[in-house]
Jmol script that loads the backbone (N, CA, C; Angstrom):
load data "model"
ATOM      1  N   UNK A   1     144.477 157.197  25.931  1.00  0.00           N
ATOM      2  CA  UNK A   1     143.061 157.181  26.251  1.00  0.00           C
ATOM      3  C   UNK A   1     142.741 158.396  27.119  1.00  0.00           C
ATOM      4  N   UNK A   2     142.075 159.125  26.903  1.00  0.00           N
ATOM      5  CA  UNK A   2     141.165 160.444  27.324  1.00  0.00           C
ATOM      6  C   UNK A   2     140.297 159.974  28.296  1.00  0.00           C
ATOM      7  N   UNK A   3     139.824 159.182  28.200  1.00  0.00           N
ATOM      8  CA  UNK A   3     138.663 158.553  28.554  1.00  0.00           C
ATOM      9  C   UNK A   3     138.470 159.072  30.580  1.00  0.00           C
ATOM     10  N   UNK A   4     138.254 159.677  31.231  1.00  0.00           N
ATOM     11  CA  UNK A   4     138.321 159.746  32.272  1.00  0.00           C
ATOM     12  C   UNK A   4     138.030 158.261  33.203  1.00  0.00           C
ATOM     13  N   UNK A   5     136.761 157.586  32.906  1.00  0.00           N
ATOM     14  CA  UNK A   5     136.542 156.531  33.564  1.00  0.00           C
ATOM     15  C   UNK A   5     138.091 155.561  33.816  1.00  0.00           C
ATOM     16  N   UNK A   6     138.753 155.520  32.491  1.00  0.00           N
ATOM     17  CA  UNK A   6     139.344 154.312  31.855  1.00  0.00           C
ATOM     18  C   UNK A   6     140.603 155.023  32.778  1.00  0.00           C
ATOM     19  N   UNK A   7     141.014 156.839  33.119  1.00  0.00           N
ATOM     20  CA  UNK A   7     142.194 157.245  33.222  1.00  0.00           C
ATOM     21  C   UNK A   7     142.036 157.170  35.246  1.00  0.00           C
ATOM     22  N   UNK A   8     140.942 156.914  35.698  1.00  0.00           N
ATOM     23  CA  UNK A   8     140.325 156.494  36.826  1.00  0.00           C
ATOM     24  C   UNK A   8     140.674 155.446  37.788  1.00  0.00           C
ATOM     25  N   UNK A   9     140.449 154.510  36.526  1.00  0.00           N
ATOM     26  CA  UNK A   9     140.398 153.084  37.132  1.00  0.00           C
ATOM     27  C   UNK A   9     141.790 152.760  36.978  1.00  0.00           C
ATOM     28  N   UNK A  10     142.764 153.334  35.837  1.00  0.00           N
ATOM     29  CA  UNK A  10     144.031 152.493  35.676  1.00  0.00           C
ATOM     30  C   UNK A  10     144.650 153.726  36.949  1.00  0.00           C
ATOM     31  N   UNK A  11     144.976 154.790  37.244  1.00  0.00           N
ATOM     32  CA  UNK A  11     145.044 155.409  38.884  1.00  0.00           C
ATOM     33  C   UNK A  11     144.816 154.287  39.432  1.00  0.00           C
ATOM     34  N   UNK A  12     143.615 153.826  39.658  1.00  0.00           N
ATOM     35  CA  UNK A  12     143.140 152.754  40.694  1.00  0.00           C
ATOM     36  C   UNK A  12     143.471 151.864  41.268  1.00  0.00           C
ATOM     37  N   UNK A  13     144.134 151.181  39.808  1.00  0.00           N
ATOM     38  CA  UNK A  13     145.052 149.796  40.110  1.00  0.00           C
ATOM     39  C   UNK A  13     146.790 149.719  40.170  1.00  0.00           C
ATOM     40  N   UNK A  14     146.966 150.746  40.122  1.00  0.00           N
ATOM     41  CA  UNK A  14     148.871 150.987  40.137  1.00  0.00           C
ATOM     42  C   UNK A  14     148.861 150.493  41.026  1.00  0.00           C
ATOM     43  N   UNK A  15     148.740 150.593  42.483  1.00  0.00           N
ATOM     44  CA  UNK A  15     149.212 150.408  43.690  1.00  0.00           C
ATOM     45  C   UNK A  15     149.171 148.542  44.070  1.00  0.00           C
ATOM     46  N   UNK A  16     147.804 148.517  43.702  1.00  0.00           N
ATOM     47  CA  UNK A  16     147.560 147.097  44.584  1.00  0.00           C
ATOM     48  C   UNK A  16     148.051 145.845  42.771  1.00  0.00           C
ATOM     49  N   UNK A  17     148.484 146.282  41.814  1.00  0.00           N
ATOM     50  CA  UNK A  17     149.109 145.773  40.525  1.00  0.00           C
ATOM     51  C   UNK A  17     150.774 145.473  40.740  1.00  0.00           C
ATOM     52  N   UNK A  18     151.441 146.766  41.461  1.00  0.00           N
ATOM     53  CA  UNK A  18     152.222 146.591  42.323  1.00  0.00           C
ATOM     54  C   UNK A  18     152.718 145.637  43.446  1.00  0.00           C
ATOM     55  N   UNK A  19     151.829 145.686  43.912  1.00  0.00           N
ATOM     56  CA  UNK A  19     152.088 144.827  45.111  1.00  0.00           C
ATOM     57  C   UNK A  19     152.231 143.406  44.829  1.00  0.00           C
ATOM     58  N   UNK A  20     151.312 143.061  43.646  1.00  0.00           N
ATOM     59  CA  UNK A  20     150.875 142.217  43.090  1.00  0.00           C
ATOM     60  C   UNK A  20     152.311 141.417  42.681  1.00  0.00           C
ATOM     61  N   UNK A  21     152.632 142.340  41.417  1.00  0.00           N
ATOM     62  CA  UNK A  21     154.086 141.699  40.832  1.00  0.00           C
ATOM     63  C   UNK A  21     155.073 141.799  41.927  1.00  0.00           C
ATOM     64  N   UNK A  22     155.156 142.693  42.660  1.00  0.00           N
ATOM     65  CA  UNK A  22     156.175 142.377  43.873  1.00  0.00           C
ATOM     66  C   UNK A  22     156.079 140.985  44.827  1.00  0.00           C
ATOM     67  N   UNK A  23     154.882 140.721  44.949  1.00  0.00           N
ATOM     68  CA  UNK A  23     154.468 139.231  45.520  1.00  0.00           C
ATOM     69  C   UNK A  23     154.394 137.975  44.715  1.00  0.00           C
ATOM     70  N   UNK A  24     154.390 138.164  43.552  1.00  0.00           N
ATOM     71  CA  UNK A  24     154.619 137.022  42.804  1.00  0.00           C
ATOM     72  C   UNK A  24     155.534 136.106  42.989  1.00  0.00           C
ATOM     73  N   UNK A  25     156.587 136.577  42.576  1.00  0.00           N
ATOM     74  CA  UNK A  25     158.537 135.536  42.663  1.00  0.00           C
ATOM     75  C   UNK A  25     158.074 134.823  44.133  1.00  0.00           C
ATOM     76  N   UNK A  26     157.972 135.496  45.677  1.00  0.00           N
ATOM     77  CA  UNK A  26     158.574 135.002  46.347  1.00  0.00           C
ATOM     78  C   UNK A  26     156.935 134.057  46.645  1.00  0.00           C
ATOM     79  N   UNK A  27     155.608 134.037  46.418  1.00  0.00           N
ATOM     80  CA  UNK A  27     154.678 133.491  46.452  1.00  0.00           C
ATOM     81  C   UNK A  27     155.047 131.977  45.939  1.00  0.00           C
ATOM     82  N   UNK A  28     155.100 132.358  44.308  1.00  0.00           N
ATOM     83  CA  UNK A  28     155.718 131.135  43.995  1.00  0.00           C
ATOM     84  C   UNK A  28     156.877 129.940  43.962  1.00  0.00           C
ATOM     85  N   UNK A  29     157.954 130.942  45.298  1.00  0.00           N
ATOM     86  CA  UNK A  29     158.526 130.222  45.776  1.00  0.00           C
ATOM     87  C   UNK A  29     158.428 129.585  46.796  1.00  0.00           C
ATOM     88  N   UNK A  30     157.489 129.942  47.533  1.00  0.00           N
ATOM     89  CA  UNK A  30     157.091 129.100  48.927  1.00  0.00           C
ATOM     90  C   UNK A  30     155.903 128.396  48.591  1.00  0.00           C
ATOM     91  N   UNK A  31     154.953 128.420  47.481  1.00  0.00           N
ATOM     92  CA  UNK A  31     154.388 127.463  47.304  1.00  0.00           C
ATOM     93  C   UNK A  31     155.315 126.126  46.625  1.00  0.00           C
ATOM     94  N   UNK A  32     155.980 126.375  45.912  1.00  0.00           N
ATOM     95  CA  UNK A  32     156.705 124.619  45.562  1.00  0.00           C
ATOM     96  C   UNK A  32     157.966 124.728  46.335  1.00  0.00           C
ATOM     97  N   UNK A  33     158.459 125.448  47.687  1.00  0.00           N
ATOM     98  CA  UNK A  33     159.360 125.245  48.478  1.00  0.00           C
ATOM     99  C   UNK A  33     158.816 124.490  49.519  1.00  0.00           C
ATOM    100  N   UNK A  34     157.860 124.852  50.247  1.00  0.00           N
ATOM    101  CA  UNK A  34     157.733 125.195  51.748  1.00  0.00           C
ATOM    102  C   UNK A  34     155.906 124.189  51.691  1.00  0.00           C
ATOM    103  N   UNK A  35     155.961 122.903  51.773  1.00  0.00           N
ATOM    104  CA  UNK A  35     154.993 122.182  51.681  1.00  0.00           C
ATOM    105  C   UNK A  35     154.169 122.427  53.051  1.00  0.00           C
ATOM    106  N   UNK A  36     154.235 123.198  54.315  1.00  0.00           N
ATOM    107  CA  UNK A  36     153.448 123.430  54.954  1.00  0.00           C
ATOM    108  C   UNK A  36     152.984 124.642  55.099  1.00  0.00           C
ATOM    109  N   UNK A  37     153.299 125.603  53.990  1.00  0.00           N
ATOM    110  CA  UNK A  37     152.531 126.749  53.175  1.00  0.00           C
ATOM    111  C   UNK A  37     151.949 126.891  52.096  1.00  0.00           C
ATOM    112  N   UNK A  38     152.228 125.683  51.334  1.00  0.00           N
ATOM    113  CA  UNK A  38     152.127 125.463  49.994  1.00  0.00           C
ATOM    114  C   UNK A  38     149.922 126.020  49.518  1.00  0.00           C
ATOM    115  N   UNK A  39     149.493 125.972  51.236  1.00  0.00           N
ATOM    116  CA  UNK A  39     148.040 126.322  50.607  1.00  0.00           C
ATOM    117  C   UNK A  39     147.814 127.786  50.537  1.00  0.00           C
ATOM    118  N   UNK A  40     148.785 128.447  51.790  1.00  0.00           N
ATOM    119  CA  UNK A  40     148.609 129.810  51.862  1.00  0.00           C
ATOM    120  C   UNK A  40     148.927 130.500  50.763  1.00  0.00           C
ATOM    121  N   UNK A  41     150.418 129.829  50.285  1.00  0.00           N
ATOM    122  CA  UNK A  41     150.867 130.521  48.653  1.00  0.00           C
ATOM    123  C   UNK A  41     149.571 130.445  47.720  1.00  0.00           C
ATOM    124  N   UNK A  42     149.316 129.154  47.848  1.00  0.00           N
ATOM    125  CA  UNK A  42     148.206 129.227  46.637  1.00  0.00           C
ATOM    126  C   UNK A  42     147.260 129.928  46.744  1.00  0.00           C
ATOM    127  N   UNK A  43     146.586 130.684  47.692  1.00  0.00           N
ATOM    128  CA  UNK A  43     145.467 131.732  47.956  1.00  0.00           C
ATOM    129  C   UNK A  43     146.174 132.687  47.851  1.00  0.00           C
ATOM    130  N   UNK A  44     147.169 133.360  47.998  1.00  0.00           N
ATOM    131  CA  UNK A  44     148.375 134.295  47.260  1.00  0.00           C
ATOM    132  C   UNK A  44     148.184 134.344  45.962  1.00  0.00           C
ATOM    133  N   UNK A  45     148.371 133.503  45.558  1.00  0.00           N
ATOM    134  CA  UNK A  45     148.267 133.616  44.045  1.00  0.00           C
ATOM    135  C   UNK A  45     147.226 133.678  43.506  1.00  0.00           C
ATOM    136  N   UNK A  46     146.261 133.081  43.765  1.00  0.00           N
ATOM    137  CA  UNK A  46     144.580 133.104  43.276  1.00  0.00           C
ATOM    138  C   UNK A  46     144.345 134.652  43.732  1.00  0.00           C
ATOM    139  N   UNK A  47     144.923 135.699  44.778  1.00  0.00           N
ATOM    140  CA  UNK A  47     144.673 136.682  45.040  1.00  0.00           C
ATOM    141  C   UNK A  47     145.372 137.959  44.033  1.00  0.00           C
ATOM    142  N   UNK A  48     146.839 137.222  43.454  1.00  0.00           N
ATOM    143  CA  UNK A  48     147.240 137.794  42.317  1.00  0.00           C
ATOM    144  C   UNK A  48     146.710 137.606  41.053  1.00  0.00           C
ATOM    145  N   UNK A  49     146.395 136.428  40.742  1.00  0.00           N
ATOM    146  CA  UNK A  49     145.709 136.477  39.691  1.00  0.00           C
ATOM    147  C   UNK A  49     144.175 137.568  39.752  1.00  0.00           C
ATOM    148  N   UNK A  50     143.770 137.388  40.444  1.00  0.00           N
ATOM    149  CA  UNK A  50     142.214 138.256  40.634  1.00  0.00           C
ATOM    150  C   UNK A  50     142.473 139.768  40.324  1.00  0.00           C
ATOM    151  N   UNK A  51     143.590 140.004  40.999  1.00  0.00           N
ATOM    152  CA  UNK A  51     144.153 141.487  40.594  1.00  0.00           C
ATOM    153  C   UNK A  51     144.296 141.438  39.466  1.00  0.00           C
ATOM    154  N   UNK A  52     145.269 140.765  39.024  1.00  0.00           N
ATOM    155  CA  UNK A  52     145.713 141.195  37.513  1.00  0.00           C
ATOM    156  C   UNK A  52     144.279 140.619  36.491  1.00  0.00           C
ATOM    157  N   UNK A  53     143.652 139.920  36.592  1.00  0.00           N
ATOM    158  CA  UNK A  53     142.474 140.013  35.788  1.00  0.00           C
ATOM    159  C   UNK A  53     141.341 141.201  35.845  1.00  0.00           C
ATOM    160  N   UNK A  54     141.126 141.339  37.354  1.00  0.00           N
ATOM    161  CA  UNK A  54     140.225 142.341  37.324  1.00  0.00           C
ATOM    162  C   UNK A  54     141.014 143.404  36.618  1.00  0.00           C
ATOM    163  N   UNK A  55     141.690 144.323  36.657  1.00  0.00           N
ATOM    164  CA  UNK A  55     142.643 145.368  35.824  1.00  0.00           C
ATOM    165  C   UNK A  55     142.190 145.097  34.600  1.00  0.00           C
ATOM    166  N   UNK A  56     142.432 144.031  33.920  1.00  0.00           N
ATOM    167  CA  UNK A  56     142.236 143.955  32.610  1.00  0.00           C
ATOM    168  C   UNK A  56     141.272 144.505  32.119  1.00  0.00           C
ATOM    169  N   UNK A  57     139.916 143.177  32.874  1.00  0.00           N
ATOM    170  CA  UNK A  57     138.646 143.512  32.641  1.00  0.00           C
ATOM    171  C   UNK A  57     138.019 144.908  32.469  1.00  0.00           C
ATOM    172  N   UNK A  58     138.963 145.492  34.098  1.00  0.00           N
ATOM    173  CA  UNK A  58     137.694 146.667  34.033  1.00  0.00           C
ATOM    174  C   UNK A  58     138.077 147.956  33.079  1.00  0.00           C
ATOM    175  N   UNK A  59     140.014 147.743  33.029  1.00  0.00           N
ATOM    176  CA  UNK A  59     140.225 148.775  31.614  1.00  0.00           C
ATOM    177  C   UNK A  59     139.660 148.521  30.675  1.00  0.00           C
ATOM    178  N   UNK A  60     139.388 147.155  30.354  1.00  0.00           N
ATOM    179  CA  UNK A  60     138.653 146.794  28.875  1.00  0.00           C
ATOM    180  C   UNK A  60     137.672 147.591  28.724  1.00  0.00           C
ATOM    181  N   UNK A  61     136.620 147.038  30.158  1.00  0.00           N
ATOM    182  CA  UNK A  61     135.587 148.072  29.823  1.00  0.00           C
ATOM    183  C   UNK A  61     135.198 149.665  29.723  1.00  0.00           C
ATOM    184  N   UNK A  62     136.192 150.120  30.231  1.00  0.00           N
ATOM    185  CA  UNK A  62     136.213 151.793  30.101  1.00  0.00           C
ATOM    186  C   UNK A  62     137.185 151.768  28.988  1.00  0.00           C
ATOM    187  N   UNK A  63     137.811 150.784  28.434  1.00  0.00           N
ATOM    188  CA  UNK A  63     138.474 151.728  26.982  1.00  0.00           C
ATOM    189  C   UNK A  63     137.375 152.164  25.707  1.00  0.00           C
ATOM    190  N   UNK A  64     137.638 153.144  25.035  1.00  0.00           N
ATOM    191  CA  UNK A  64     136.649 153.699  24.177  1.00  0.00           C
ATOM    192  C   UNK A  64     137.067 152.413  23.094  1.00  0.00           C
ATOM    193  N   UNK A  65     138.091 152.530  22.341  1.00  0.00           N
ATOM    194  CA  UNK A  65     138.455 151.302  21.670  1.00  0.00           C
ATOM    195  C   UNK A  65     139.132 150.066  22.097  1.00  0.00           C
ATOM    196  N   UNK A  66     138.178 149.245  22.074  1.00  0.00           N
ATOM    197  CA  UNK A  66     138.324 147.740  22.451  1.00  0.00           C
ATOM    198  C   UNK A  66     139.305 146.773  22.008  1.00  0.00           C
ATOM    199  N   UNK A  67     139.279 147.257  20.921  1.00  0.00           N
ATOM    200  CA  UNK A  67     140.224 146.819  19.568  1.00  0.00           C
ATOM    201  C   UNK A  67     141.735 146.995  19.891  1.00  0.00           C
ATOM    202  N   UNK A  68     141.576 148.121  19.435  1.00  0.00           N
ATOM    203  CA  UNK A  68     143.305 149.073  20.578  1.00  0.00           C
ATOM    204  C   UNK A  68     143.537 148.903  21.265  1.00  0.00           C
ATOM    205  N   UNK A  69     142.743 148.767  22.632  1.00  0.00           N
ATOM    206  CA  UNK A  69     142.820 148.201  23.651  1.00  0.00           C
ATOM    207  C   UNK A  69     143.850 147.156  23.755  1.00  0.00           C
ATOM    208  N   UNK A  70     142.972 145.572  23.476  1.00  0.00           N
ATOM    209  CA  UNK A  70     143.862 144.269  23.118  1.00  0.00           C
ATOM    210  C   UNK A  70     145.044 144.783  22.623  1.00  0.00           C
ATOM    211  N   UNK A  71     144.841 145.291  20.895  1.00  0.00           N
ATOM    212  CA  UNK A  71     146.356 145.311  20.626  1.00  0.00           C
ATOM    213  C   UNK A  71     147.503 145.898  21.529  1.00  0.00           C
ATOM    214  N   UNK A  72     146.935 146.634  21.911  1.00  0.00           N
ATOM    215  CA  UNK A  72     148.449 147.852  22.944  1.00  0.00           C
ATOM    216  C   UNK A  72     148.471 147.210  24.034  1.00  0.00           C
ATOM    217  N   UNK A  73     147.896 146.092  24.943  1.00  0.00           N
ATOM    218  CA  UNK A  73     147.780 145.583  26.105  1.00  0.00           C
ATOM    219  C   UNK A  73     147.741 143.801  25.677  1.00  0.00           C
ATOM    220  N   UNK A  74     149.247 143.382  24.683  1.00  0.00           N
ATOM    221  CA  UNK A  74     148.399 141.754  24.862  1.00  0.00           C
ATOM    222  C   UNK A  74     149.658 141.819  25.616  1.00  0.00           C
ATOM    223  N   UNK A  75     150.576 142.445  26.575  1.00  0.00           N
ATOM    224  CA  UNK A  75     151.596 141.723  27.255  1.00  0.00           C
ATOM    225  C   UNK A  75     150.567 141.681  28.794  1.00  0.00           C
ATOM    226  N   UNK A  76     149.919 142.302  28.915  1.00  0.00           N
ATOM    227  CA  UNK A  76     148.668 142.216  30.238  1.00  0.00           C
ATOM    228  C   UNK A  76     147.718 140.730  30.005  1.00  0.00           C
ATOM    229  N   UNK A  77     147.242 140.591  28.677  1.00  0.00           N
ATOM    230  CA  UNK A  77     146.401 139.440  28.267  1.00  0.00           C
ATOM    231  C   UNK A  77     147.453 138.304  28.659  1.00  0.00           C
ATOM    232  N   UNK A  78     148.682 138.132  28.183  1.00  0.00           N
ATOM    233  CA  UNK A  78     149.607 136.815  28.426  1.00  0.00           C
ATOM    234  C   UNK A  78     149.639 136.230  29.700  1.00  0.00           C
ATOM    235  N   UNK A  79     149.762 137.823  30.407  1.00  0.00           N
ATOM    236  CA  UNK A  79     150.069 137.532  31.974  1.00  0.00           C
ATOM    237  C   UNK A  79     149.127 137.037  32.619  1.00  0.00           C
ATOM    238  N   UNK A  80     147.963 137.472  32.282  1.00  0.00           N
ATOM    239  CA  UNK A  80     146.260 136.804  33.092  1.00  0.00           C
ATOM    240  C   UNK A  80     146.491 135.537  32.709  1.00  0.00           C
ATOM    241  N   UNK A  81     146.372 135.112  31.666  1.00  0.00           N
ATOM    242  CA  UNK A  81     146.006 134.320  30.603  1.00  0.00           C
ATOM    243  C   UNK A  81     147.182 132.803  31.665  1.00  0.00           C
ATOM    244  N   UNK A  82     148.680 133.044  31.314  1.00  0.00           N
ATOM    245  CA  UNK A  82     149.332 132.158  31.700  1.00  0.00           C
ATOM    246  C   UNK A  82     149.803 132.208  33.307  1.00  0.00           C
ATOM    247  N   UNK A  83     149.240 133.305  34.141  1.00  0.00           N
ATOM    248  CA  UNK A  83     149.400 133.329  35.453  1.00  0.00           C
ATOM    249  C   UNK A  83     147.890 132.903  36.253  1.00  0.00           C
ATOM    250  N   UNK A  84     147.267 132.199  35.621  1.00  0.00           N
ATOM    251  CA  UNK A  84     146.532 131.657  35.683  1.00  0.00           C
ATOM    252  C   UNK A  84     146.859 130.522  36.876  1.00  0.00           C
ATOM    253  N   UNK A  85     146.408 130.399  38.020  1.00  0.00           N
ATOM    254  CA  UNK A  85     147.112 129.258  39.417  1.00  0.00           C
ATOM    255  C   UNK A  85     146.809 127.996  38.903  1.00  0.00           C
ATOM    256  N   UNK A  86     146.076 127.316  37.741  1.00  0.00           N
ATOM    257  CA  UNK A  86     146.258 126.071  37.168  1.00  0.00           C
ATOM    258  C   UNK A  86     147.186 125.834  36.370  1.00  0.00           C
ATOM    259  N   UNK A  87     147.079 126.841  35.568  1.00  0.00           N
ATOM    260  CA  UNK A  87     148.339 126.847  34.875  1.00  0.00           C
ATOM    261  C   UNK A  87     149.779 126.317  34.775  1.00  0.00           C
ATOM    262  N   UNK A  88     150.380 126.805  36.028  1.00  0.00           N
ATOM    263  CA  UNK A  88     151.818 126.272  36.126  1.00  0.00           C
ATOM    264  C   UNK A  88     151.159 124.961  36.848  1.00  0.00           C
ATOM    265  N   UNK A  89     150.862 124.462  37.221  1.00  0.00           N
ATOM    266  CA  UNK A  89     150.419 123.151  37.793  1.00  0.00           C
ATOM    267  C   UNK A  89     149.960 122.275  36.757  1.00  0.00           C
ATOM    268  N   UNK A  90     149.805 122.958  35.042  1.00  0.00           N
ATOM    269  CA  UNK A  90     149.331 121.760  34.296  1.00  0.00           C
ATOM    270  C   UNK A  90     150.858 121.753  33.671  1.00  0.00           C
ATOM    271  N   UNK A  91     151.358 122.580  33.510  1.00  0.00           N
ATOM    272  CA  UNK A  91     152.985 122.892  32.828  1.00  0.00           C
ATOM    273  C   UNK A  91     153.620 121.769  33.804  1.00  0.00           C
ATOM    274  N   UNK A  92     153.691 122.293  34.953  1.00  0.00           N
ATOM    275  CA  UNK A  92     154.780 121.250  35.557  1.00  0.00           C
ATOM    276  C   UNK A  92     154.176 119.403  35.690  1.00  0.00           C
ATOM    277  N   UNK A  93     153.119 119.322  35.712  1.00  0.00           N
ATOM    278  CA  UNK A  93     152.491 117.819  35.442  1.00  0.00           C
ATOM    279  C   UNK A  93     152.738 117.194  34.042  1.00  0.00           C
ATOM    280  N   UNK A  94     153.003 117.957  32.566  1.00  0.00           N
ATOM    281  CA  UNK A  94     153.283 118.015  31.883  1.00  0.00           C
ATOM    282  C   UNK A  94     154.775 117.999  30.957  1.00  0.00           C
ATOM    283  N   UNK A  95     155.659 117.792  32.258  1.00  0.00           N
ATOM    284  CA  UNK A  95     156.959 117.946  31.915  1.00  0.00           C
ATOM    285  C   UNK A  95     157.761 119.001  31.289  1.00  0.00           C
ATOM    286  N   UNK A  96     157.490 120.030  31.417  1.00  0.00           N
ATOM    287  CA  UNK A  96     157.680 121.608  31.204  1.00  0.00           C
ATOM    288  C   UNK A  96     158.200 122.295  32.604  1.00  0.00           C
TER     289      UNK A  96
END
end "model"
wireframe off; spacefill off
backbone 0.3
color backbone group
């Protein structure tokens, strides 16, 4: 993508996308470890998820093709999609 906006915004988000997946593992280990953190993790994670959705979103919207987009980016779609903070909470209620 050429696109300056699109080559802008993904600059934009390396850093704090980063931080993001670096905080994941141990987030979700002190939320189902550590039951008198278990709320802080979860605003951790609602704070990772927000990252990794906003990214999506806003490359979506500065990609010239939308289409291409999705296809070359559904391992980004999975990750929003199933890192979703209800998510593992309907999996594990679910016997998964």
């Amino acid at each position: 993508m050429n696109n300056q906006n699109y080559l802008r915004a993904e600059k934009f988000f390396e850093i704090p996308v980063m931080i993001s997946v670096l905080m994941l593992i141990p987030v979700l280990i002190i939320e189902y470890t550590q039951q008198t953190l278990s709320s802080v993790a979860l605003y951790l994670n609602w704070g990772i998820w927000i990252v990794f959705l906003m990214e999506y979103v806003i490359l979506f919207y500065f990609a010239d093709d939308k289409l291409k987009f999705v296809k070359s980016h559904k391992i980004e779609l999975v990750i929003v999609i199933f890192s979703f903070p209800i998510v593992p909470e309907g999996l594990q209620s679910s016997g998964f």
